[in-house]
MIVOPA-87478 format. One record per residue (C-alpha): chain; x, y, z; residue number from 1. Coordinates in pm, whole numbers, plus 32768, in hexadecimal, padded with zeros to 4 digits. Layout:
<node><c>A</c><xx>X</xx><yy>Y</yy><zz>Z</zz><k>NUM</k></node>
...
# end
This chain:
<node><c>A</c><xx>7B5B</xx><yy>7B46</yy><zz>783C</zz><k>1</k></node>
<node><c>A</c><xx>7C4C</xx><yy>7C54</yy><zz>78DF</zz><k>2</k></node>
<node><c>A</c><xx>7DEF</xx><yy>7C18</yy><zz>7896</zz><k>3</k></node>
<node><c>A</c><xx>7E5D</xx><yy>7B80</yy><zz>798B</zz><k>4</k></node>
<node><c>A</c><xx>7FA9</xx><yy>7BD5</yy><zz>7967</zz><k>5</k></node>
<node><c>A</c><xx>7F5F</xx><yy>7D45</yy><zz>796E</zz><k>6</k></node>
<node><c>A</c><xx>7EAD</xx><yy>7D71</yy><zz>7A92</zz><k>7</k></node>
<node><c>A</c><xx>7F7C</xx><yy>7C76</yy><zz>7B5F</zz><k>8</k></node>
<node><c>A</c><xx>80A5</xx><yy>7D92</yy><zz>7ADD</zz><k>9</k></node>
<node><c>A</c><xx>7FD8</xx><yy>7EA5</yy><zz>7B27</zz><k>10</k></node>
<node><c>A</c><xx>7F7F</xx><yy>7E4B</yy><zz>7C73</zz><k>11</k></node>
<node><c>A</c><xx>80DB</xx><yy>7DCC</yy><zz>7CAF</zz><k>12</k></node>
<node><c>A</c><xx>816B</xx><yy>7F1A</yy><zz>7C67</zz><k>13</k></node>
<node><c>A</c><xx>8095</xx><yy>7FD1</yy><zz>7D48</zz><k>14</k></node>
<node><c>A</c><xx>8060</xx><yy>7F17</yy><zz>7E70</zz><k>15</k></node>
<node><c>A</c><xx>81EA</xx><yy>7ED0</yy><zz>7E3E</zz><k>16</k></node>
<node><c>A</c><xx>8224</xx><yy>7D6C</yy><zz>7F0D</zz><k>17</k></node>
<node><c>A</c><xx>8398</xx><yy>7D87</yy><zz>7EF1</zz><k>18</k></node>
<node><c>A</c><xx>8393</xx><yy>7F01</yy><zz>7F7D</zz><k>19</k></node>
<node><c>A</c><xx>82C5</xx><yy>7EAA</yy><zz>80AC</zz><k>20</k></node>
<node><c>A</c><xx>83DE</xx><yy>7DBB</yy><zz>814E</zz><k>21</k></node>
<node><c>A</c><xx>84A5</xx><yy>7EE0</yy><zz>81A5</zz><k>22</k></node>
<node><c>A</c><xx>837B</xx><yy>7F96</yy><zz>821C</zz><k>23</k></node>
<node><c>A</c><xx>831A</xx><yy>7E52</yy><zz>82C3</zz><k>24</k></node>
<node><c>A</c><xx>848B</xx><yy>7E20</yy><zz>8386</zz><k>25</k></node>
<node><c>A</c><xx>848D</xx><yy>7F9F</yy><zz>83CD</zz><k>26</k></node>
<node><c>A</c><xx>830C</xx><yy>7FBC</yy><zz>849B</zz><k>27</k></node>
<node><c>A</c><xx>8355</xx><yy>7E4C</yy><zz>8537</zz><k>28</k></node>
<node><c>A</c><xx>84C5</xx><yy>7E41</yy><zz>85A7</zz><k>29</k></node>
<node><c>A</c><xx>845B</xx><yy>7E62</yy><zz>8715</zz><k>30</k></node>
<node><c>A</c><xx>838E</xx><yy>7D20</yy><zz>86EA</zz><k>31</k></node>
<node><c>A</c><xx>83C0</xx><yy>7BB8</yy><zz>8724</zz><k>32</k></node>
<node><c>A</c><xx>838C</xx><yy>7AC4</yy><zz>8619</zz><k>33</k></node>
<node><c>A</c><xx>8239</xx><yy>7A53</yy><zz>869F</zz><k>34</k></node>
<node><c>A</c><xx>81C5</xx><yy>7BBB</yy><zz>86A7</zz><k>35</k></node>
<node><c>A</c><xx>8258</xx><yy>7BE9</yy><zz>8546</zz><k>36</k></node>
<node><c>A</c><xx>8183</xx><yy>7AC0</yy><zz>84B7</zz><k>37</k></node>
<node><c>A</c><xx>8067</xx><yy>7B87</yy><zz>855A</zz><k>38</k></node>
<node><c>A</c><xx>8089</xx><yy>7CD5</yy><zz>84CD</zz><k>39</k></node>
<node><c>A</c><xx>80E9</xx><yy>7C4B</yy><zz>833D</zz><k>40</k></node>
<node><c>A</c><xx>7FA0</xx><yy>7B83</yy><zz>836F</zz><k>41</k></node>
<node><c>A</c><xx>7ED7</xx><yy>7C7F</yy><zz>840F</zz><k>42</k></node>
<node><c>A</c><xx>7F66</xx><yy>7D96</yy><zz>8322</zz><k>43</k></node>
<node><c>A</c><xx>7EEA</xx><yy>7C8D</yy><zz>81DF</zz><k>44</k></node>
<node><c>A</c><xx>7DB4</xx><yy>7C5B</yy><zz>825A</zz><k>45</k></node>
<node><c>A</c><xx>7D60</xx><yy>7DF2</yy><zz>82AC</zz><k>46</k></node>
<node><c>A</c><xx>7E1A</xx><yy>7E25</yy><zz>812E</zz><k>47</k></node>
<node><c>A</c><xx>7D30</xx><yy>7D09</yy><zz>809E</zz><k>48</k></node>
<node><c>A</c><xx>7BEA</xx><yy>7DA0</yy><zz>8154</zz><k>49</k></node>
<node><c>A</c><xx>7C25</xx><yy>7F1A</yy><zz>80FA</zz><k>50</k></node>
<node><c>A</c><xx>7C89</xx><yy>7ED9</yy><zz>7F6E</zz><k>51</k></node>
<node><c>A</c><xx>7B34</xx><yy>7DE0</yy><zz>7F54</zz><k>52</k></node>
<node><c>A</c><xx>7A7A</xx><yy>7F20</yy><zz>7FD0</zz><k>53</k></node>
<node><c>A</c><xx>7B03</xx><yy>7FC6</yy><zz>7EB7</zz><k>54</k></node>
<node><c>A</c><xx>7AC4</xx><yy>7EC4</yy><zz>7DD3</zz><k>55</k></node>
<node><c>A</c><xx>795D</xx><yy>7E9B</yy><zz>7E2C</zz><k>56</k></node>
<node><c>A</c><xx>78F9</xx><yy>8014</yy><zz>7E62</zz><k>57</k></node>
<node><c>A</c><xx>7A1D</xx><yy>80D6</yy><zz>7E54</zz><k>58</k></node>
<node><c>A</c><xx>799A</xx><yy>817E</yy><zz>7D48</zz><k>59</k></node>
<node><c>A</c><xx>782D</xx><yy>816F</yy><zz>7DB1</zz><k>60</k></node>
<node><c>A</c><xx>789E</xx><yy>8255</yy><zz>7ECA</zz><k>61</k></node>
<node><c>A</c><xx>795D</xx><yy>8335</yy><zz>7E07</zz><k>62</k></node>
<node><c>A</c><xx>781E</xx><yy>8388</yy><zz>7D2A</zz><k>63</k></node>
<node><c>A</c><xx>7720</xx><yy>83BB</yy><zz>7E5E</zz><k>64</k></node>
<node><c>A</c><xx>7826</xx><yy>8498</yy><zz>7F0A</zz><k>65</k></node>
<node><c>A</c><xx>787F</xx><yy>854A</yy><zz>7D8E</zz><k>66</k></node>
<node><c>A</c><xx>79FB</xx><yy>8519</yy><zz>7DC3</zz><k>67</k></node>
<node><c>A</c><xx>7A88</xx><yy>84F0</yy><zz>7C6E</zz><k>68</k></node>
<node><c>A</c><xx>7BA9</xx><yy>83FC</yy><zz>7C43</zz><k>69</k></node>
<node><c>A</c><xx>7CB5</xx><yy>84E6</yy><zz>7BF8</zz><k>70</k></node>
<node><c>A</c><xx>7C63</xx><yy>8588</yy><zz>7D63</zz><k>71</k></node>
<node><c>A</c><xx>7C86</xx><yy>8463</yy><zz>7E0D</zz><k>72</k></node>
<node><c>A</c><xx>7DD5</xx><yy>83FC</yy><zz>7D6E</zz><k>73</k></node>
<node><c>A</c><xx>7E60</xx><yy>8562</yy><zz>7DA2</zz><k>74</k></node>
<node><c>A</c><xx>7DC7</xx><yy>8541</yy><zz>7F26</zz><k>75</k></node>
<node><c>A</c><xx>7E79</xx><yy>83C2</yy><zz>7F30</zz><k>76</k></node>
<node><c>A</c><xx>7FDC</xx><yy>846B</yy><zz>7EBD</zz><k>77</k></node>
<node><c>A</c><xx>7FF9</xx><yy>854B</yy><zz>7FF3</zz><k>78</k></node>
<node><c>A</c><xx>7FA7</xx><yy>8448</yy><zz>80EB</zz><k>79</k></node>
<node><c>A</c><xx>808D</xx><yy>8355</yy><zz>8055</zz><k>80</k></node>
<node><c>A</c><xx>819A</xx><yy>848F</yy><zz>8002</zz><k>81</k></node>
<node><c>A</c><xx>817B</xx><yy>84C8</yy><zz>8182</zz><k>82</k></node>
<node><c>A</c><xx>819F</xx><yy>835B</yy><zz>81D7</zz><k>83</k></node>
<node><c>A</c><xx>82CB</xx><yy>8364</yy><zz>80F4</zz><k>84</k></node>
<node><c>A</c><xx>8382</xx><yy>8492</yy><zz>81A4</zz><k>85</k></node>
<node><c>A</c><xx>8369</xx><yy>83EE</yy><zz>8315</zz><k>86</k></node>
<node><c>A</c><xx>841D</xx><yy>82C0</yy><zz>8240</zz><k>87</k></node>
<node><c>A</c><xx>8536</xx><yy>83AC</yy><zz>81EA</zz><k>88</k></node>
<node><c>A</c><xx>858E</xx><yy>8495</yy><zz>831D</zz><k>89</k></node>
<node><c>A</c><xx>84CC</xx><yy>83B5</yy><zz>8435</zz><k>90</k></node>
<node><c>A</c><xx>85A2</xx><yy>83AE</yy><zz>8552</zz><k>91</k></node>
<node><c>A</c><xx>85BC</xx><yy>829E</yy><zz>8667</zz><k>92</k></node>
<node><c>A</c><xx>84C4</xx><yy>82C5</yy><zz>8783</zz><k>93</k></node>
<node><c>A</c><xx>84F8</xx><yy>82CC</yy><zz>88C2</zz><k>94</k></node>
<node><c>A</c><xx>84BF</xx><yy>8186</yy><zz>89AA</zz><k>95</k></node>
<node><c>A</c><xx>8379</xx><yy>81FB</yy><zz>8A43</zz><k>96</k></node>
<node><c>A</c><xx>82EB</xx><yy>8224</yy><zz>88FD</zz><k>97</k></node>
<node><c>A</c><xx>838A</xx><yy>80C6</yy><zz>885D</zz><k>98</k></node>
<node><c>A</c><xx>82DD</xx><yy>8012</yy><zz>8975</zz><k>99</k></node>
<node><c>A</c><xx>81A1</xx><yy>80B0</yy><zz>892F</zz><k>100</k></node>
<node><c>A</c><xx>81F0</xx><yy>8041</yy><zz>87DD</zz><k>101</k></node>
<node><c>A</c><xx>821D</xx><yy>7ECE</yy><zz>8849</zz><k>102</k></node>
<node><c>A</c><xx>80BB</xx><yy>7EC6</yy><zz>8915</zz><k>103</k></node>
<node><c>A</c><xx>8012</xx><yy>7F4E</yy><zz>87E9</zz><k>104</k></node>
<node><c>A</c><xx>808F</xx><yy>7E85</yy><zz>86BF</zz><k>105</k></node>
<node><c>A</c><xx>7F1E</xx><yy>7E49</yy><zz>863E</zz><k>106</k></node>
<node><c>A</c><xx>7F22</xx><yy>7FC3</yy><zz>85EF</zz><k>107</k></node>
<node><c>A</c><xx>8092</xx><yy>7F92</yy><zz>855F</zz><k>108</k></node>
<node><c>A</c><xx>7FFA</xx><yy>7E88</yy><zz>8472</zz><k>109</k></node>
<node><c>A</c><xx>7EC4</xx><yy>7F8E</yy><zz>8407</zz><k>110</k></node>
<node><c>A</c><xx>7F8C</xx><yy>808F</yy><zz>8406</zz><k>111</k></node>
<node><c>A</c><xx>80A9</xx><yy>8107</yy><zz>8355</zz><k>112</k></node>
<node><c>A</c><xx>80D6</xx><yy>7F65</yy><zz>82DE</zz><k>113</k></node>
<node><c>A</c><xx>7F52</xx><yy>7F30</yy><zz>8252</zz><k>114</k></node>
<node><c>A</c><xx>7F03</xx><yy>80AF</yy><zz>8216</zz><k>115</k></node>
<node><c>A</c><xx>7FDA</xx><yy>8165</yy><zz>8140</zz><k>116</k></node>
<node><c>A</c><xx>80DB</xx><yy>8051</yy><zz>8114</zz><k>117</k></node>
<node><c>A</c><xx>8023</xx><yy>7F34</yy><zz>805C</zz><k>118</k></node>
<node><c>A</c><xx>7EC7</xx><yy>7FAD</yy><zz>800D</zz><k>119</k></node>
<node><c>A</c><xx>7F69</xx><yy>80F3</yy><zz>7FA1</zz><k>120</k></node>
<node><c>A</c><xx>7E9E</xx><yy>81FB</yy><zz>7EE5</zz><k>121</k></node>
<node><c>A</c><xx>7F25</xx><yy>817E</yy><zz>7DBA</zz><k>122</k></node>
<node><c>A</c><xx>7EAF</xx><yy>8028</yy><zz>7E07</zz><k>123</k></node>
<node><c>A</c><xx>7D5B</xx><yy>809D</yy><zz>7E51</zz><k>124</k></node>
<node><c>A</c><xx>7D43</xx><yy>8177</yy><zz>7D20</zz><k>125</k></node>
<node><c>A</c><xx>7D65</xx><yy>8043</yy><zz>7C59</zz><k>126</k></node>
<node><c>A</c><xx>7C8D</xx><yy>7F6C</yy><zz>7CEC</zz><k>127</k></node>
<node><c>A</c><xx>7BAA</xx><yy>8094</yy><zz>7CAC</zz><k>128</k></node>
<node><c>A</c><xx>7BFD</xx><yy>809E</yy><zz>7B3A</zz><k>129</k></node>
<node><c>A</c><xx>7C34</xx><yy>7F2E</yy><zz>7AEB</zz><k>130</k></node>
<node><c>A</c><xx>7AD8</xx><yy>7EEF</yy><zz>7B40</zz><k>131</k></node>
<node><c>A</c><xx>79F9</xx><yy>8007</yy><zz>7ABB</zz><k>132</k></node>
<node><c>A</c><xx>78B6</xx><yy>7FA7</yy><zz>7A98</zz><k>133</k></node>
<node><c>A</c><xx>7858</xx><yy>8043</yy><zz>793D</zz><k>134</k></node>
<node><c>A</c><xx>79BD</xx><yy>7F9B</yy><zz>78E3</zz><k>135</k></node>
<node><c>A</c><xx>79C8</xx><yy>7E3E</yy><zz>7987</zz><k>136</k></node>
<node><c>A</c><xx>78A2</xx><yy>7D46</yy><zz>79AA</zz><k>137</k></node>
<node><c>A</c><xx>7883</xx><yy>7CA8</yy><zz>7B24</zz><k>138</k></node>
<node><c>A</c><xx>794C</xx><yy>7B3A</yy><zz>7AB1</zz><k>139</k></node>
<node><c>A</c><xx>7A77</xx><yy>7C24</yy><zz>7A36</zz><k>140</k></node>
<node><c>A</c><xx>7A6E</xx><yy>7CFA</yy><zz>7B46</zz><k>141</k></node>
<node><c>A</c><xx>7A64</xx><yy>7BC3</yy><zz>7C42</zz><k>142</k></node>
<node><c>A</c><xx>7B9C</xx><yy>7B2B</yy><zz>7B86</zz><k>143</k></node>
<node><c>A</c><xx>7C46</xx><yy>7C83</yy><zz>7BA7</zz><k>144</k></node>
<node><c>A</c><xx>7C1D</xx><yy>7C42</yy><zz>7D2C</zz><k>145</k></node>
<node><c>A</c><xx>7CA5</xx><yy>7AE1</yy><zz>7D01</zz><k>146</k></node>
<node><c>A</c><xx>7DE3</xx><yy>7B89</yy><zz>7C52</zz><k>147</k></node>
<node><c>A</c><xx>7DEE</xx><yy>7C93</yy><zz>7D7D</zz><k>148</k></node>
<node><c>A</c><xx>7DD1</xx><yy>7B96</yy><zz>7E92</zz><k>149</k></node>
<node><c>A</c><xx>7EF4</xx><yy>7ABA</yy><zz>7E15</zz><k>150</k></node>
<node><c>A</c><xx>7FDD</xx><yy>7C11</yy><zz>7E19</zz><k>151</k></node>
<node><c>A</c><xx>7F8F</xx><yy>7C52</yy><zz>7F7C</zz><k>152</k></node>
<node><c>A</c><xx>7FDF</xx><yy>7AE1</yy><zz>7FB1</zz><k>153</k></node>
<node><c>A</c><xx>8134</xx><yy>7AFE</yy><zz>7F17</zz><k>154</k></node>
<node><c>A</c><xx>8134</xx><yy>7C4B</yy><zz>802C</zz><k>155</k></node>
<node><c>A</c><xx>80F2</xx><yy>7B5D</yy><zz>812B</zz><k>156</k></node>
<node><c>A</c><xx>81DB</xx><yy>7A64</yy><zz>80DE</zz><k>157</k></node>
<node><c>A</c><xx>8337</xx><yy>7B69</yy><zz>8099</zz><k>158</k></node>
<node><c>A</c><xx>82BA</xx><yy>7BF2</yy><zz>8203</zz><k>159</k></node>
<node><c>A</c><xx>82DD</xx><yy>7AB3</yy><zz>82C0</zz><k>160</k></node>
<node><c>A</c><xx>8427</xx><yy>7A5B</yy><zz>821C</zz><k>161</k></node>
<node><c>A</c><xx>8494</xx><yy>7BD2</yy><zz>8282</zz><k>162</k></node>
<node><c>A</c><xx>854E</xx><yy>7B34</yy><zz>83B5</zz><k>163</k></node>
<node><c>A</c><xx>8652</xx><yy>7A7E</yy><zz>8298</zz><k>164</k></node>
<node><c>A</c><xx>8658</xx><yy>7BC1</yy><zz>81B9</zz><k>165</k></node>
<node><c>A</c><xx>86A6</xx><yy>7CAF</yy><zz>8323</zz><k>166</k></node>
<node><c>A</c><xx>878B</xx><yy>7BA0</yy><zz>8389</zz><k>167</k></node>
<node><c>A</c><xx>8860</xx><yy>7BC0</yy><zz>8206</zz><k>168</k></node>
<node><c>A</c><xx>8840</xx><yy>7D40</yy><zz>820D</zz><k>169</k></node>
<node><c>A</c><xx>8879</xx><yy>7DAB</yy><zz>8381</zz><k>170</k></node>
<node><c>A</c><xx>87C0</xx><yy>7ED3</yy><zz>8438</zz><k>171</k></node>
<node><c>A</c><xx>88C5</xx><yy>7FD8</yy><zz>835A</zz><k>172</k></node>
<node><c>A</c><xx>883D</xx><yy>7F4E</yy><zz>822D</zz><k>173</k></node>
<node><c>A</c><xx>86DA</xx><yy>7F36</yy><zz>8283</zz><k>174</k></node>
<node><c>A</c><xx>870D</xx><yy>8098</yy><zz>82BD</zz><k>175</k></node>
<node><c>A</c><xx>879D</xx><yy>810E</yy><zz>818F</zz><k>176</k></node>
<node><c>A</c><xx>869E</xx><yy>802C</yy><zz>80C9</zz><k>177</k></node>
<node><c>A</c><xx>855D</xx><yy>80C1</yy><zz>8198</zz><k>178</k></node>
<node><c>A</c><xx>8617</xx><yy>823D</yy><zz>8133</zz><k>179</k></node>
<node><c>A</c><xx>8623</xx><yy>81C7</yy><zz>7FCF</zz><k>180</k></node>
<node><c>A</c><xx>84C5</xx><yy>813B</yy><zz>7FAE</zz><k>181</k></node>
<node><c>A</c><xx>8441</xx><yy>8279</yy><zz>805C</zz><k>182</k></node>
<node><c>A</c><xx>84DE</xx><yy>8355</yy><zz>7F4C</zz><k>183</k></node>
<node><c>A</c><xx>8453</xx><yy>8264</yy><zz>7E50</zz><k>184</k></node>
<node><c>A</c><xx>82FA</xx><yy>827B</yy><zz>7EE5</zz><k>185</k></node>
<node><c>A</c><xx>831E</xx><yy>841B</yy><zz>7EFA</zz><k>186</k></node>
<node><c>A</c><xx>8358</xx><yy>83CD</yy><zz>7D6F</zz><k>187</k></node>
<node><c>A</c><xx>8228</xx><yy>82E3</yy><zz>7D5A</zz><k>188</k></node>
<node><c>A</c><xx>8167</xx><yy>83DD</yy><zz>7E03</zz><k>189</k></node>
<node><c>A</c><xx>81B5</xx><yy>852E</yy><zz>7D6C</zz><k>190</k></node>
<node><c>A</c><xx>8186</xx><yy>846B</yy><zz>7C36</zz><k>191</k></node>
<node><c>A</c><xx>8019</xx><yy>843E</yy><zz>7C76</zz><k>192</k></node>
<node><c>A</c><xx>7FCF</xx><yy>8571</yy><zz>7D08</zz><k>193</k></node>
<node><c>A</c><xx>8051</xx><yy>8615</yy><zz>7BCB</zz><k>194</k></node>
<node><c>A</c><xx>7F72</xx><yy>851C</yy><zz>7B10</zz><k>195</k></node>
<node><c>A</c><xx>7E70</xx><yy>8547</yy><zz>7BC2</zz><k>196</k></node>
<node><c>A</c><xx>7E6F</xx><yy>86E6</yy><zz>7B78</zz><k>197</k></node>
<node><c>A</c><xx>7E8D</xx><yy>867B</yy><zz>7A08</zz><k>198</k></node>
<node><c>A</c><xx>7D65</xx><yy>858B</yy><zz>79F6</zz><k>199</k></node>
<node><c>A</c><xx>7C8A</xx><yy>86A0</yy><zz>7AC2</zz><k>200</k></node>
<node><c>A</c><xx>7CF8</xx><yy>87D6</yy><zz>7A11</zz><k>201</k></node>
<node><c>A</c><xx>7C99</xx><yy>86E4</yy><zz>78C1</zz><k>202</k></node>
<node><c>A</c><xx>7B5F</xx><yy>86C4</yy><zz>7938</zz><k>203</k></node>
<node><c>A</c><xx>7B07</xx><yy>87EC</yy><zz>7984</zz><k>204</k></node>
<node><c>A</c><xx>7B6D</xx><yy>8876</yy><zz>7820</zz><k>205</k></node>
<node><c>A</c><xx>7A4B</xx><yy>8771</yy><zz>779F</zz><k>206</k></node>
# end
């Protein structure tokens, strides 16, 4: 029997539901409300599919390919470091390219929304870890899934009541909130890049 209560924390922390409504309001602003239903479900579904592959041979692949863990966190951090810096210093783009934007919104929902936003690196890491199998038998790892699923539908549900939280907050403060939670992600993201050195340079000194 897994705790409950510290996976549900654990995967709370790094998939981050509260931290992906800014990120949400920010890649959807152009969008109407229909379209925004769209993308928050599509974006759950992609988030649920690609941290269940994880789950079920994350770590399978990781072995064939002989990718230790620590390389694939470090590899994780600069993807989601980079992700964090167009966050901070994006700038507006031009019309041409917004209405692109609006004809494509299925690729908004995959990407940045599903992939790095809410199955981050960090998220996939520890689907990896929660559900080793020399660690975790298959009926723990299967409730660890349960626990996972019910964070992305928390996701799901802040996104669709983004409209109310855009509304409260205006475009300025989405702004300065997507700004924040970009340097907060850098953070996230240097952190496990630096852990991720740590755990492979102790590895290699066994």
């Amino acid at each position: 029997m897994i705790d409950f209560l510290a996976v549900f924390i654990t995967f709370f922390a790094v998939i981050d539901p509260i931290g992906t409504v800014p990120v949400f309001i920010a890649v959807t602003a152009k969008y109407d409300q229909k379209t925004k239903s769209r993308v928050a479900l599509l974006a759950t579904i992609v988030s649920a599919c690609v941290l269940l592959f994880f789950v079920v041979i994350g770590e399978i692949i990781l072995k064939a390919l002989s990718i230790p863990l620590s390389a694939f966190q470090i590899s994780g951090g600069i993807v989601l470091f980079l992700f964090a810096l167009n966050m901070i210093f994006g700038d507006s783009k031009p019309e041409e390219e917004i209405k692109l934007l609006e004809k494509s919104h299925k690729e908004t929902a995959i990407f940045p929304l599903a992939v790095p936003s809410i199955a981050s690196p960090g998220a996939m890491l520890a689907a990896v870890l929660l559900t080793k199998n020399a660690v975790f038998d298959i009926f723990e790892q299967i409730q660890t899934a349960l626990v996972m699923l019910s964070v992305l539908v928390l996701v799901y549900v802040l996104m669709l009541l983004s409209g109310s939280i855009a509304r409260l907050i205006g475009s300025s403060g989405a702004s300065i909130i997507s700004r924040v939670m970009g340097l907060i992600i850098s953070s996230i993201a240097i952190t496990n890049i630096l852990t991720g050195f740590s755990e492979y340079y102790k590895h290699m000194q066994l």
